[in-house]
N, C-alpha and C positions, 0 to 999 in steps of 0.2 A: 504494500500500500504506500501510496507517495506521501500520505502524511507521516507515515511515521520514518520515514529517512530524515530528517531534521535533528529528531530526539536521539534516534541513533548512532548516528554521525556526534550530536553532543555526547553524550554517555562512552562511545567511543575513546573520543578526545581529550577525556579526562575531565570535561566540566563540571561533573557532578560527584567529582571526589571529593568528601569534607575535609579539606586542609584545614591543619591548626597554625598558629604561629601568631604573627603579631599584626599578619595583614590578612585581607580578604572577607568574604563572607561569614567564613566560621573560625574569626579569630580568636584568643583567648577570650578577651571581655565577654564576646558571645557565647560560648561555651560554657564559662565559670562560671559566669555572672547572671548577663540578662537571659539564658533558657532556666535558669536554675531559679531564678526568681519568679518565671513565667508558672514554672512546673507548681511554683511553694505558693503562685496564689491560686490557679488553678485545681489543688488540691483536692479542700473543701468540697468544693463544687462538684468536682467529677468523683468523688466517695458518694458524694450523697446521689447523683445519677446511679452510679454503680449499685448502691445500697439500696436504692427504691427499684433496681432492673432485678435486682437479687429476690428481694420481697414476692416481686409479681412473676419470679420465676422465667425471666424474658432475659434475652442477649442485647448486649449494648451493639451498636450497628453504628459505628462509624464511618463520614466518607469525605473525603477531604477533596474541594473540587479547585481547580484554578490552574495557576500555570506555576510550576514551581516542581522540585524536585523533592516535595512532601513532607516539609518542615514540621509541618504541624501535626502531623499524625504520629512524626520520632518525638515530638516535643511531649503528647498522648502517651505515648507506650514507655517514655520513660520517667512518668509521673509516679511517684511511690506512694504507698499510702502512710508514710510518715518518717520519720529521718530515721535512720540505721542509729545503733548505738554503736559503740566499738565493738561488741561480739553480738550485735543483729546483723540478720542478712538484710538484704532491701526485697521487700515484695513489692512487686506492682501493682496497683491497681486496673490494670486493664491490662487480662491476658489475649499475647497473641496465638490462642489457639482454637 
C-alpha cells in the first residue's frame, strides 16, 4: 500500500528510535522529568478507571489516534499504581495483555 511507504521508510531510518541524551525529543528532562510527572498525575485517574473496569468486570480499551509514534499509550503502560519502595516491585496499572 503507498501509504504506508512513508512510515516505513521512517521507522527504517531510525526516526522513531527513542534516543536519550541531552538533545532531541526524548531527552533526559523528558524522560526523568516531565513523562514521570505526567505518569504521577495521571495516576489517580486511570486507578480509578481501572478500578471501576474491574468492578463491572469489563477491559479497559484503549486507542491512541493521531500522528505520532505513540507516546501516549508508553506514557499508559508505564503508569504504576504507586511508587516502588526499595524492595517493591512496580506493578502496573494497565496490563499489556
Amino acid at each position: 500500500m503507498p501509504e504506508e511507504k512513508p512510515y516505513s521508510e521512517a521507522v527504517s531510518s531510525g526516526q522513531y528510535v527513542k534516543k536519550s541524551g541531552l538533545d532531541g525529543k526524548y531527552d533526559n528532562v523528558r524522560r526523568l522529568w516531565e513523562d514521570a510527572v505526567t505518569r504521577l498525575m495521571l495516576r489517580r485517574h486511570l486507578a480509578k478507571l481501572v478500578d471501576d473496569k474491574k468492578k463491572k468486570l469489563q477491559r479497559l480499551k484503549v486507542m491512541d489516534l493521531g500522528c505520532g509514534g505513540g507516546d501516549g499509550v508508553d506514557i499508559l503502560m508505564k503508569t504504576n499504581a504507586k511508587d516502588p519502595g526499595i524492595y517493591e516491585y512496580e506493578i502496573s496499572l494497565v496490563d499489556d495483555s
